[in-house]
C-alpha positions in Angstrom: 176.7 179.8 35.4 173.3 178.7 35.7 171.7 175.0 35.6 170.0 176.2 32.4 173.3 177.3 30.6 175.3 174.6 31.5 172.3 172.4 30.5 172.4 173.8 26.9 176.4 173.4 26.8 176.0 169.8 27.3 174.1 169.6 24.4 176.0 171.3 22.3 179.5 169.9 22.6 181.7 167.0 25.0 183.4 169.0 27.8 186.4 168.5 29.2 187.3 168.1 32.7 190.9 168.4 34.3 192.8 165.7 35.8 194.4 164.6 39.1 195.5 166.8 41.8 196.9 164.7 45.0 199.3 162.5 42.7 200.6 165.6 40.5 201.6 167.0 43.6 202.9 164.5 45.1 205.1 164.1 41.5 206.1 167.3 42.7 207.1 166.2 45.9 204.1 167.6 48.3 202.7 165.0 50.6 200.2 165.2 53.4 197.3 167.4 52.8 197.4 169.1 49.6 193.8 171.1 50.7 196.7 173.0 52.7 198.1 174.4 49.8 195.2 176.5 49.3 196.6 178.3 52.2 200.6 178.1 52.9 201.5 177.4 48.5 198.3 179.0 46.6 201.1 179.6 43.5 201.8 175.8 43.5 198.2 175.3 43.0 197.5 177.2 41.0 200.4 176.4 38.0 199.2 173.0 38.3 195.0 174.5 37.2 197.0 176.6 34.6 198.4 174.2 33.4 195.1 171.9 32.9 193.1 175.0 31.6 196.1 175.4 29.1 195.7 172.4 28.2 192.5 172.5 27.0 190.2 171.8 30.2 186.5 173.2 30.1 186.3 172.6 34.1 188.6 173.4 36.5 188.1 171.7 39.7 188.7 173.5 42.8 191.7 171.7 45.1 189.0 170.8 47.8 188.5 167.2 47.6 189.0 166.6 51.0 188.2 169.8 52.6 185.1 169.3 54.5 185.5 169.6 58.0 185.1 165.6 59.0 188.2 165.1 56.7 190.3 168.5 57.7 189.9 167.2 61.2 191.2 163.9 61.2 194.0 165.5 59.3 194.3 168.0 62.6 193.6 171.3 60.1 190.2 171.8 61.1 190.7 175.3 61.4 191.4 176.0 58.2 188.4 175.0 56.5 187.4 178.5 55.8 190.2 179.6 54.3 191.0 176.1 52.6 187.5 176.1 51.0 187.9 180.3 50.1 190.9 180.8 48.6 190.3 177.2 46.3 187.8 179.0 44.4 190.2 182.5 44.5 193.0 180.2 42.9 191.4 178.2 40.6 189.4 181.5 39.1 193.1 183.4 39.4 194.3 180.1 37.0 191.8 180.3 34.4 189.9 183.2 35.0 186.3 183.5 33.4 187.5 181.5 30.1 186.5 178.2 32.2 184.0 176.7 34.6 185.3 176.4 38.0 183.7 173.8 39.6 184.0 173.3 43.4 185.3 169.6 44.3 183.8 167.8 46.8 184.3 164.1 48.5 183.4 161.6 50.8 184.1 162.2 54.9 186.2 158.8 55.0 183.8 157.4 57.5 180.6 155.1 56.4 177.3 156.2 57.5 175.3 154.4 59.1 174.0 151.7 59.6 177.6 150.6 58.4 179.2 153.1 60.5 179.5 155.8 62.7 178.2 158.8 60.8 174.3 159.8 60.9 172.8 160.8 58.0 172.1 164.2 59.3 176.1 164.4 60.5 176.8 164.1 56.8 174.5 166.3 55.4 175.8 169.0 57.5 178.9 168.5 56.6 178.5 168.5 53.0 176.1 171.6 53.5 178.6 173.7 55.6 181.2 173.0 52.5 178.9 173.7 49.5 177.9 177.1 51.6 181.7 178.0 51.6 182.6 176.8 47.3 178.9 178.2 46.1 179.3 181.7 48.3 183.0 182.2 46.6 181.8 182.2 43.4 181.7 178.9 41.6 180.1 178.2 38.6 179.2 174.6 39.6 179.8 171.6 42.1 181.0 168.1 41.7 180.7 165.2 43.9 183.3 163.0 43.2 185.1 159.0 44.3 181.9 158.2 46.4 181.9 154.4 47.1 178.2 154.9 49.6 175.3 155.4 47.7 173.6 156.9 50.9 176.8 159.2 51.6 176.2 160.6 48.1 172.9 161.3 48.7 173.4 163.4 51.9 175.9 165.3 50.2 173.5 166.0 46.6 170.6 167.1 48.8 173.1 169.1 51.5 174.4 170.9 47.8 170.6 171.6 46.7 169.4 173.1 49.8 172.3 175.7 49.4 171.4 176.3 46.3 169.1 175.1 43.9 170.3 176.7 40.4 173.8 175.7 40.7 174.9 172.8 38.6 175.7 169.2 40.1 177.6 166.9 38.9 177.3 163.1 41.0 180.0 160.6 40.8 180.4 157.1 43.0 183.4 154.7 42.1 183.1 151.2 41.0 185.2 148.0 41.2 185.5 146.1 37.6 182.4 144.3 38.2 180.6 147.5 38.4 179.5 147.4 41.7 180.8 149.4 44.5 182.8 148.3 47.6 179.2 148.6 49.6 177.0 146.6 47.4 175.7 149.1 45.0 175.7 148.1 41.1 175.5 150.7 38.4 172.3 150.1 37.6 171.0 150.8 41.6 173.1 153.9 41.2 171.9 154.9 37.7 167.6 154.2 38.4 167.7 156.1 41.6 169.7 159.6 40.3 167.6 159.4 37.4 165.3 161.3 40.2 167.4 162.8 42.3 168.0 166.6 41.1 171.6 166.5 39.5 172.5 167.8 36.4 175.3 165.0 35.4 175.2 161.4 36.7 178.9 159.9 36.0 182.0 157.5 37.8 185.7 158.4 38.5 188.2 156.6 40.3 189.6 152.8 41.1 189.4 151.6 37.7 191.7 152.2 34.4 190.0 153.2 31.4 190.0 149.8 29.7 188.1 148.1 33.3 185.8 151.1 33.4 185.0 151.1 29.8 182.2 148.2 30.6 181.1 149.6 33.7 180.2 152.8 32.2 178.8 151.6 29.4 176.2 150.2 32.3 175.9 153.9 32.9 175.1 154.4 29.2 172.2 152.2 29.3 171.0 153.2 32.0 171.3 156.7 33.2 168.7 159.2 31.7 170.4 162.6 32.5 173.9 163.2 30.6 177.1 161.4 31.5 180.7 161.8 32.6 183.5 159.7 33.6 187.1 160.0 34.8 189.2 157.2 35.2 192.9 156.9 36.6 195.6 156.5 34.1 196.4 152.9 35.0 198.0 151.2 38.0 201.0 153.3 40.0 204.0 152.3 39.9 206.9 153.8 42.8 210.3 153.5 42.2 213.5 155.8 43.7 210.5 158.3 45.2 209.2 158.7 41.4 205.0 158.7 41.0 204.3 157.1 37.5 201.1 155.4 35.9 201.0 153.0 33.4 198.5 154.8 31.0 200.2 157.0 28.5 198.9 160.2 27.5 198.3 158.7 23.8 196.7 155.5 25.2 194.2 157.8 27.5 192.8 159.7 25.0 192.1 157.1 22.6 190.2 155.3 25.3 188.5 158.8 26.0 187.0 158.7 22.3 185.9 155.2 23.6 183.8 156.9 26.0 182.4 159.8 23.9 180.8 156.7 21.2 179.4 155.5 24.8 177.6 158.5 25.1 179.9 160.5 28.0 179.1 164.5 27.5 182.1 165.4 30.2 185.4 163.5 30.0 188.4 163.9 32.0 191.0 161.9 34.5 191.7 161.3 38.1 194.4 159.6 39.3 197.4 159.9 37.3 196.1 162.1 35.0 198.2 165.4 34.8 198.3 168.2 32.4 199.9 166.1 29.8 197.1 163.7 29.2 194.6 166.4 29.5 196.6 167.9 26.4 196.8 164.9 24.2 193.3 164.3 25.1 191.7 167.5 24.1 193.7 167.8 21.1 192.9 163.9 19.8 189.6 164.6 20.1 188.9 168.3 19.7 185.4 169.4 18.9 182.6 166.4 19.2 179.1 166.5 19.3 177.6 164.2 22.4 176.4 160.9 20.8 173.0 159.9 21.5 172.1 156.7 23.6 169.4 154.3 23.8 168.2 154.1 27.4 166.4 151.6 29.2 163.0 153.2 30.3 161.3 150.6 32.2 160.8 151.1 35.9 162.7 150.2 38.4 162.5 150.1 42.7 165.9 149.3 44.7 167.5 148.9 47.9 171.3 149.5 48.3 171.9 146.0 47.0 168.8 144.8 45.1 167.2 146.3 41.8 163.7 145.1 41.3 161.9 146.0 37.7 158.0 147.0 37.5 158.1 144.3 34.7 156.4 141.5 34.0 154.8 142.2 37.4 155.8 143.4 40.9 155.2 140.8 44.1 154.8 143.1 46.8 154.8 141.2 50.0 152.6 142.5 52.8 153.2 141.1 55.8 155.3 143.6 57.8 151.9 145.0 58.9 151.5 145.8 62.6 147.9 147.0 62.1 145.6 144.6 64.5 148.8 142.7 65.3 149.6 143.7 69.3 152.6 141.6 69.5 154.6 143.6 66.1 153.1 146.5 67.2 154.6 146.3 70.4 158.3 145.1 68.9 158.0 148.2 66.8 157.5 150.4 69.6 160.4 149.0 71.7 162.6 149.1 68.9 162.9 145.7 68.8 162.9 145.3 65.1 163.6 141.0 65.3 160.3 140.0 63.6 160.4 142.3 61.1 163.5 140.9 59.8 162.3 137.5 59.6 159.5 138.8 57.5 161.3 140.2 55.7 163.8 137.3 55.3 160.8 134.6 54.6 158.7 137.2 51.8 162.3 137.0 49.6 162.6 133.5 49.9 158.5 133.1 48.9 159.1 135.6 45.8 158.3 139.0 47.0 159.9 141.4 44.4 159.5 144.3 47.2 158.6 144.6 50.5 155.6 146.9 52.4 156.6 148.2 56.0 153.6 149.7 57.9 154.3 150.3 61.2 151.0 150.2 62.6 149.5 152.9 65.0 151.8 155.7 64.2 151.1 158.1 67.3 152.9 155.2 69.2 156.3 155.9 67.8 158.9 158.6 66.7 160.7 159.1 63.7 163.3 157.3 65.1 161.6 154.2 64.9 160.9 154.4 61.1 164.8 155.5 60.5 165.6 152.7 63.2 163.6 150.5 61.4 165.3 151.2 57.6 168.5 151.0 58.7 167.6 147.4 60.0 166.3 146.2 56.9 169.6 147.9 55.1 171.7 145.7 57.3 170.0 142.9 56.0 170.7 143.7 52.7 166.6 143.9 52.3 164.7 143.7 49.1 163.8 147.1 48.2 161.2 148.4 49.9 157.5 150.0 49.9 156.9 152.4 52.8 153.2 152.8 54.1 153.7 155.1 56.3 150.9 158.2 56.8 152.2 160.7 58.9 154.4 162.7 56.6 157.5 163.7 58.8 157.7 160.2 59.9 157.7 159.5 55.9 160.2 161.8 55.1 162.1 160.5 58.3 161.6 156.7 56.6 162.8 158.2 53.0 165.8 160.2 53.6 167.4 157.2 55.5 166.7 154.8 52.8 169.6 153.7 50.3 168.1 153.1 47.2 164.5 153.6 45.4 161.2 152.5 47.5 157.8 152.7 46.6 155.7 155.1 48.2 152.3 153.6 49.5 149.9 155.9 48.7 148.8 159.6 48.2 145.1 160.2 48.3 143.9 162.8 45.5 143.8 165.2 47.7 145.9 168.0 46.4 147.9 168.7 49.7 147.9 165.2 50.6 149.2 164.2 47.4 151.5 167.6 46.8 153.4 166.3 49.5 154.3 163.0 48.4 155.3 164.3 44.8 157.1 166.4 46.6 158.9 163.5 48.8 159.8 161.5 45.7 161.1 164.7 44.0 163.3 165.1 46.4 164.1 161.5 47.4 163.3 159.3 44.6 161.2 156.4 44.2 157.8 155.9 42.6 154.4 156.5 44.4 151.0 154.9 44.6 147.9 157.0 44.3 144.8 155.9 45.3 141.7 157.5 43.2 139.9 158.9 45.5 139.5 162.1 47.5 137.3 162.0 50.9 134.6 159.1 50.1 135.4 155.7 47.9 134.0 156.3 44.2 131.3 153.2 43.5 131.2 152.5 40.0 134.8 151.8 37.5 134.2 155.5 35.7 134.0 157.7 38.5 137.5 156.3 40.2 139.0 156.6 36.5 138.1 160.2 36.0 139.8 160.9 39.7 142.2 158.8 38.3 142.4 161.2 35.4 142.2 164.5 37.5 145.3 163.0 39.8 147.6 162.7 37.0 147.1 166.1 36.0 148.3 166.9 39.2 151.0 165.1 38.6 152.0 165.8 35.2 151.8 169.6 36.3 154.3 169.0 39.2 156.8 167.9 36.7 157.1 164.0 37.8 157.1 161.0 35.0 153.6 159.0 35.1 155.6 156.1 34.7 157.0 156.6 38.2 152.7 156.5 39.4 151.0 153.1 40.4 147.4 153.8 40.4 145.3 151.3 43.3 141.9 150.5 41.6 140.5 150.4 45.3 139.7 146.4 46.2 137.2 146.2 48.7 136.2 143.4 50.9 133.3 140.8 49.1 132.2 139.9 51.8 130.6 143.3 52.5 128.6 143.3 49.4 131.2 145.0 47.4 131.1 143.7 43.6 134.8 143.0 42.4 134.1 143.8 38.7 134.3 147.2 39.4 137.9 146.9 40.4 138.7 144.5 37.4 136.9 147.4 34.9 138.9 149.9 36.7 141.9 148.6 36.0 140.9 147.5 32.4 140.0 151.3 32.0 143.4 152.4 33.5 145.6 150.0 31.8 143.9 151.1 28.2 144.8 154.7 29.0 148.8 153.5 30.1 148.3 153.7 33.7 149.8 151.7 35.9 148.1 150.0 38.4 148.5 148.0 41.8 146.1 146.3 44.6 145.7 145.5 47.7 144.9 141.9 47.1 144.0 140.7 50.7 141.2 143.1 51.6 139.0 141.2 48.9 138.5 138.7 51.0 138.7 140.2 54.6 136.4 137.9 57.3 135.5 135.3 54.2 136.6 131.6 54.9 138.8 129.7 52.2 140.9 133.3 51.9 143.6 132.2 49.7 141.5 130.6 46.8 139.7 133.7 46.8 142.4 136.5 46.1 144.3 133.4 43.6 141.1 133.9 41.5 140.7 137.5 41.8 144.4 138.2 41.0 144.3 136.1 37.6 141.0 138.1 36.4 143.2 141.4 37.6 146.2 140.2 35.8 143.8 139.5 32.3 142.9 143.3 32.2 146.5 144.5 32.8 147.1 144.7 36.5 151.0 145.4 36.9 151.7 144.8 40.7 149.8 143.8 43.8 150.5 144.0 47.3 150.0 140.1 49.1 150.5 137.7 50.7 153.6 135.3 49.2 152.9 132.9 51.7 150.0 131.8 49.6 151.4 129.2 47.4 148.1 128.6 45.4 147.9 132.7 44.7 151.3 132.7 44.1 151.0 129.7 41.3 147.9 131.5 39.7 149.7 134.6 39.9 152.5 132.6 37.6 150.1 130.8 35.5 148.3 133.6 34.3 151.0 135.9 33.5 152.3 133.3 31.2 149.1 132.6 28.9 149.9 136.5 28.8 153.7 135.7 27.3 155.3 136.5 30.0 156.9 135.0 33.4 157.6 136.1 37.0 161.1 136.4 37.5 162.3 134.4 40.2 164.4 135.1 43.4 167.7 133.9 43.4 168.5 130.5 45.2 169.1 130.5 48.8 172.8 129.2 49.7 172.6 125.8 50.4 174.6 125.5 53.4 172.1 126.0 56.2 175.2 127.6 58.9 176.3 129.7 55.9 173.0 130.8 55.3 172.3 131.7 59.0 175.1 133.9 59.4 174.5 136.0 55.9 171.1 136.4 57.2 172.9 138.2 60.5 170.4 135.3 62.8 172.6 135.6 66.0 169.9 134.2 68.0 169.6 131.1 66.1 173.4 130.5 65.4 174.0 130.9 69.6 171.6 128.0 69.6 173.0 125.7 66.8 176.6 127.3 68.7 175.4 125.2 72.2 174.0 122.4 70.4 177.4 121.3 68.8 178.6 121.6 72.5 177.0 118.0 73.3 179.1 116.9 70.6 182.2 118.4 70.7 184.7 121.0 72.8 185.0 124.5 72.3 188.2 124.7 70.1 186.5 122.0 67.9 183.0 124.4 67.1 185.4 127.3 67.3 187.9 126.5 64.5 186.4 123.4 63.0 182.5 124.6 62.6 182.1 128.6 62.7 185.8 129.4 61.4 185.1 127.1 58.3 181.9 128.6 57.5 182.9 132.0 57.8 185.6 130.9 55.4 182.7 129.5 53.0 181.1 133.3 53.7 184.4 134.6 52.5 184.5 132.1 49.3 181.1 133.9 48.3 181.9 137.2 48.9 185.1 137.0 46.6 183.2 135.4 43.7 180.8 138.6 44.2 177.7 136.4 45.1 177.4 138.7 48.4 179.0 141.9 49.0 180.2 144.1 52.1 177.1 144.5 53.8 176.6 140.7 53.4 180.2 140.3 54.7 179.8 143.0 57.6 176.6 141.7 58.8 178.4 137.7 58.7 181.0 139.2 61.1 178.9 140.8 63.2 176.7 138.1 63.8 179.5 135.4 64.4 181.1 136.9 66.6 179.2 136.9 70.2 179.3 133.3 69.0 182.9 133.3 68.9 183.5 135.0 72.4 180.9 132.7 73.8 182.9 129.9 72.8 186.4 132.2 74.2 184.8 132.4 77.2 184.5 128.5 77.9 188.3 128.2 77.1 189.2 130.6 79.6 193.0 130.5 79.5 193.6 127.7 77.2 191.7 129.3 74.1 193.9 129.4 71.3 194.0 132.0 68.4 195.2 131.7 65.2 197.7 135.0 65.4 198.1 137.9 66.3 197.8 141.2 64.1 198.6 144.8 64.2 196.7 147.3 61.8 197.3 150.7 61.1 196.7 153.5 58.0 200.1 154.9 57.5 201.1 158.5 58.2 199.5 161.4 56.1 196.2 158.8 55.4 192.9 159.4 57.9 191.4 156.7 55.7 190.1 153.8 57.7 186.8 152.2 56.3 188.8 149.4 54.5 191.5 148.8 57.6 187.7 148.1 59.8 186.6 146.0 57.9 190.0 144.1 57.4 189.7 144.0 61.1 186.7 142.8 61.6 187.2 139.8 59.5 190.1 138.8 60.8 188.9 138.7 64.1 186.1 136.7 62.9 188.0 134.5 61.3 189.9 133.7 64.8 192.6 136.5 64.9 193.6 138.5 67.8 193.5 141.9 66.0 195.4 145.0 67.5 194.1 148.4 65.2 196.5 151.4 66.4 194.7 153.5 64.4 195.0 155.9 61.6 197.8 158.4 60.1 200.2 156.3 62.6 204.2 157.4 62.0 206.6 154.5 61.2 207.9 154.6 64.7 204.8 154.7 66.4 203.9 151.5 64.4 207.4 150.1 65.8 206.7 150.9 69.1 203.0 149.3 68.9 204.9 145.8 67.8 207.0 146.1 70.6 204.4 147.2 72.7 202.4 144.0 71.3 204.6 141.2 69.7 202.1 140.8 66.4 202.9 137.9 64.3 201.5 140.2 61.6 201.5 143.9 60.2 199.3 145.3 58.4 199.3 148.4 56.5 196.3 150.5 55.0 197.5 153.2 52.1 194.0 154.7 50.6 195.7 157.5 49.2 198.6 157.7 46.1 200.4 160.1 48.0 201.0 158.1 51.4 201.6 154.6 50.1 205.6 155.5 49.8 205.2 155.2 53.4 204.1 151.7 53.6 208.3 151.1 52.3 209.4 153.4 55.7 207.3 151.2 58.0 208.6 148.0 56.1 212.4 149.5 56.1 211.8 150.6 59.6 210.5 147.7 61.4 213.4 145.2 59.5 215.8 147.9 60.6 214.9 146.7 64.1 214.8 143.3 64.0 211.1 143.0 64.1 210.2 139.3 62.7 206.7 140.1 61.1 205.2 139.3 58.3 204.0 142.7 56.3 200.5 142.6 54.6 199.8 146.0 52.9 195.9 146.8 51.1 194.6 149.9 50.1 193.4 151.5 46.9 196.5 152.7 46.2 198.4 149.6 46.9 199.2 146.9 43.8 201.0 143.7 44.1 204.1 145.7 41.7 203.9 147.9 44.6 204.5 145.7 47.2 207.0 144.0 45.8 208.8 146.9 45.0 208.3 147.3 48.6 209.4 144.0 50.0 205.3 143.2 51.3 202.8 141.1 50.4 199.2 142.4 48.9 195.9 141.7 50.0 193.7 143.7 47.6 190.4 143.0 50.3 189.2 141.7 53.4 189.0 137.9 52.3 192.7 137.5 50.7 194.0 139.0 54.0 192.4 136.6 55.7 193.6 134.0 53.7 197.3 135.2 53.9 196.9 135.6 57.4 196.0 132.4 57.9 198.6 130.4 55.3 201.3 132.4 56.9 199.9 131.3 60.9 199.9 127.6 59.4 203.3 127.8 58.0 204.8 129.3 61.0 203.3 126.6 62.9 204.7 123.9 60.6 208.5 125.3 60.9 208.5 125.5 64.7 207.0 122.1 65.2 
């Protein structure tokens, strides 16, 4: 099937997807990887898609979740992605024949990419492109993209899918907690503004949430999405008792939530975890025939980074400074990738009220397009404010764009039709929003001649297929103090704002080489602000332009929205903001006062528990919390290395992903907390047996265990390790976390539950304490 005939299904009925593969066969008793099927059981699978398209499912998803060949290999069935990936489209076709859609399923590698791992961006899209090859060249009708929790891993897999093939239907999915924001910072809303551009068919969620929790969080989506919608939750919590799988969510409850959705606006509805055949049928027959509802969607304009969304409206403060141009010292940072300064730009424009940030690099034949992907990924580490990229040489911007995670501002496209092809062409493919300036080879001199370019420019654009709304036009500010008359920029941009254009400046070159700078551009931007200016690129620092700025845009009604507070702790602060220089410093400096252990566990330990406290209340999220670690601890073994023998940790732990799970993003991070928070941390890896887990406590005489079970179908092992390890005598305590972990489950198990980082860190350390209380 065509993008154009699935297209026109959408709109004329709600589809139906199937339901969950890995826990319906593990209900049957299969563990391990159930991609292998495919190849030793092909019947098994293929009575299980029977049974969903029986049941009344419009798309059967091929049994290739984790069949790309990052995830076959850590499962040690590399070999067998071929046939894996071939005979799950030969199966599922064999199951339903050409009644249904057969939709190829595809997932996440299991490892982050970076800058939060180890995974390039190019890694990943190869990956992703290598299995779309193998599902779109057997014959599917479409491909889906499921349980994503990394916006920028989603995005290398979409655009891997396109390239392949650019008439097969997409569906995109990421997973959210309750709060609608996914375990690496992203909200719904980032998620929603920035595949709005990116060329998918269906923009939905699945996974992690029951359909009551997720009912909120999609209707986020609702609001916010522009393309059509689908959603597949889990059927409640799992619950394991004498080796039986079962989820709280009845059939009946499921599909009255599922008519919940539909009224939200979903045009594809179906269930993941938990969800077998039987739910599907009660579903589809509850609901039978609906019409997709219409929604009311948000239409302003929005830029983002992975964790920031920033709206065009009332006006956008786009802060300038990360300019190397005429500034040797940056210049030179940039080209020895030291990246240092431009973080504390960065840093000080957010606090000042920059909505957005500019990044020009400076003299361009100086660097690589490693520097500009070098120098996004620092800015994502930081959990920036979204940014704009000036950057001129085009591979070096497409270099800049395709590592970003989120929705920048491109700044700018001349109207010069290859100059400005390109850039369409960039934000097509990438997303984001673009500035044009109105001009071709020479700069127009009079308000009506840069409107008509103006003019001619969105023609351009209109006839590439891109939204106007996503265009900032720059009226051209030129410097005063050459002579230039600034009313031609103001009637500019009164012409451009009467015809709906959007428009943004370059505030500071008004008043290049004048004296008394800042009370020039404060006066300028209130006039540009009276005839509809929406956004201007200056300097924050200004505290007089930045009050004008506010005082004029509310005789117009309206006010700037302003950046949240900065925590108040100054030592919490400097470790969120990943200042490792500065907290070494402070770290010697409370030496005068006091020993080692004292700034060790008194000092840095109780302000990383203070980091921790924010993080759970959701007032920073995982990159915050990464980028805390990472930047206490040189601090920490600094302060190890003065104790020498007598330095005292809290406990010791062993970690490990049980047998038959390759998943180890949430066990790392686990790790790295802990060991942060003063723990000597053992990790023994992933898809460890229960005796190899024995022997490693043996081996290293933990005080603590913990287990990581991502996947429904391994977490019966977390009860062998337990049962093993008490077997022996082994005195630990057992933490267990995973997505398929629940506190019913670990009791069932005889464990305790940490469901994140931050409560096994707080059960690490009440258990240490009480320990230490009953031996003294």
């Amino acid at each position: 099937m065509n993008r154009t005939a699935f297209r026109e299904l959408l709109t004329q009925r709600v589809l139906f997807l199937d339901g969950g593969y890995g826990t319906e066969f593990f209900k049957k008793g299969y563990k391990g990887a159930v991609e292998l099927l495919n190849v030793n059981e092909p019947r098994v699978v293929e009575e299980l898609q029977r049974a969903y398209a029986e049941s009344g499912s419009d798309i059967i998803l091929t049994n290739t979740f984790s069949a790309n060949r990052i995830k076959l290999r850590s499962m040690g069935i590399e070999p067998y992605i071929e046939q894996i990936n071939r005979n799950a489209v030969k199966i599922a076709r064999t199951a339903c024949g050409r009644s249904k859609l057969v939709f190829g399923d595809m997932s996440s590698t299991g490892i982050f990419v970076e800058p939060f791992g180890t995974l390039s961006f190019d890694e990943a899209y190869k990956t992703f492109s290598e299995q779309a090859t193998l599902l779109i060249e057997s014959g599917v009708d479409g491909i889906i993209v499921e349980t994503m929790s990394d916006l920028k891993e989603l995005k290398a897999a979409v655009l891997a899918i396109r390239d392949v093939s650019k008439d097969i239907p997409v569906i995109a999915h990421m997973t959210f907690e309750a709060d609608g924001i996914s375990v690496t910072g992203t909200s719904v809303e980032i998620f929603a503004s920035l595949f709005n551009d990116i060329d998918v068919d269906v923009v939905g969620m699945n996974c992690t949430l029951e359909p009551k929790e997720m009912l909120p969080v999609f209707k986020r989506l609702s609001e916010r999405c522009t393309k059509p919608i689908s959603v597949e939750p889990n059927a409640g919590k799992p619950s394991l008792k004498g080796g039986i799988l079962t989820y709280q969510t009845t059939p009946e409850e499921f599909a009255v939530y599922m008519a919940d959705f539909i009224e939200l606006g979903a045009n594809i509805v179906g269930g993941c975890c938990g969800t077998g055949p039987e739910h599907i049928k009660f579903m589809t027959n509850y609901l039978g025939t609906e019409n997709p509802r219409k929604r009311a969607v948000e239409t302003h304009q929005f830029l983002s980074s992975r964790t920031q969304i920033k709206a065009i409206e009332p006006f956008l403060v786009i802060g300038e400074r990360i300019n190397a141009s005429g500034r040797k010292k940056l210049q030179n940072g940039f080209q020895e990738m030291d990246f240092s300064e431009m973080l504390n730009l960065a840093r000080q424009q957010e606090e000042e009220g920059s909505s957005i940030i500019d990044v020009n690099l400076g003299i361009e034949k100086l660097l690589t397009e490693k520097h500009f992907r070098q120098a996004v990924q620092e800015l994502d580490k930081i959990s920036s404010l979204p940014l704009s990229l000036d950057v001129q040489n085009a591979d070096f911007l497409e270099a800049a764009m395709r590592e970003y995670v989120g929705r920048p501002l491109v700044n700018s496209a001349l109207v010069k039709e290859d100059h400005m092809i390109e850039r369409l062409r960039l934000i097509q493919r990438y997303g984001g929003m673009l500035i044009v300036l109105p001009m071709e080879r020479d700069i127009p001199q009079t308000a009506e001649e840069r409107f008509h370019i103006a003019q001619k420019a969105l023609k351009i654009i209109q006839n590439y297929g891109i939204d106007p709304e996503r265009i900032l036009f720059d009226p051209l500010v030129l410097p005063v103090g050459a002579g230039n008359d600034y009313h031609v920029t103001t009637n500019t941009i009164k012409l451009l704002n009467e015809a709906h254009m959007q428009t943004s400046i370059g505030l500071s070159n008004l008043s290049f080489g004048l004296p008394q700078r800042e009370s020039i551009n404060a006066a300028f931007l209130g006039l540009a602000v009276e005839n509809g200016l929406n956004a201007a690129i200056m300097n924050t620092k200004e505290v007089t332009t930045m009050n004008v700025l506010e005082g004029a845009l509310m005789l117009k009604g309206k006010s700037l929205v302003k950046a949240k507070q900065t925590i108040e702790d100054e030592l919490v602060n400097m470790i969120i903001k990943g200042e490792k220089e500065q907290l070494m410093a402070f770290t010697q400096e409370q030496l005068a006062n006091h020993d080692p252990i004292y700034v060790s566990q008194n000092i840095l330990a109780d302000a990383m528990e203070k980091v921790g406290q924010l993080y759970a209340k959701g007032t920073i999220y995982l990159p915050h919390l990464i980028l805390a670690a990472e930047t206490v601890q040189p601090a920490f073994d600094y302060l190890n290395g003065l104790l020498g023998e007598s330095q005292v940790k809290l406990g010791k732990v062993l970690l490990a992903t049980v047998q038959g799970d390759i998943h180890d993003i949430g066990k790392k991070i686990v790790g790295t907390v802990l060991r942060s928070g003063g723990f000597d941390v053992y990790d023994v890896g992933k898809d460890v047996p229960a005796p190899d887990i024995l022997d490693a406590c043996i081996a290293y005489k933990p005080d603590i265990v913990g287990l990581s079970a991502m996947m429904t179908t391994t977490v019966e092992q977390v009860k062998q390790v337990s049962d093993l390890l008490r077997s022996h005598g082994i005195a630990v305590m057992l933490l267990a976390g995973g997505a398929s972990m629940n506190r019913q489950l670990a009791e069932e198990f005889g464990v305790l539950y940490a469901k994140d980082a931050m409560e096994a860190l707080e059960i690490c350390k009440a258990f240490m304490e009480k320990k230490r209380s009953s031996s003294s």
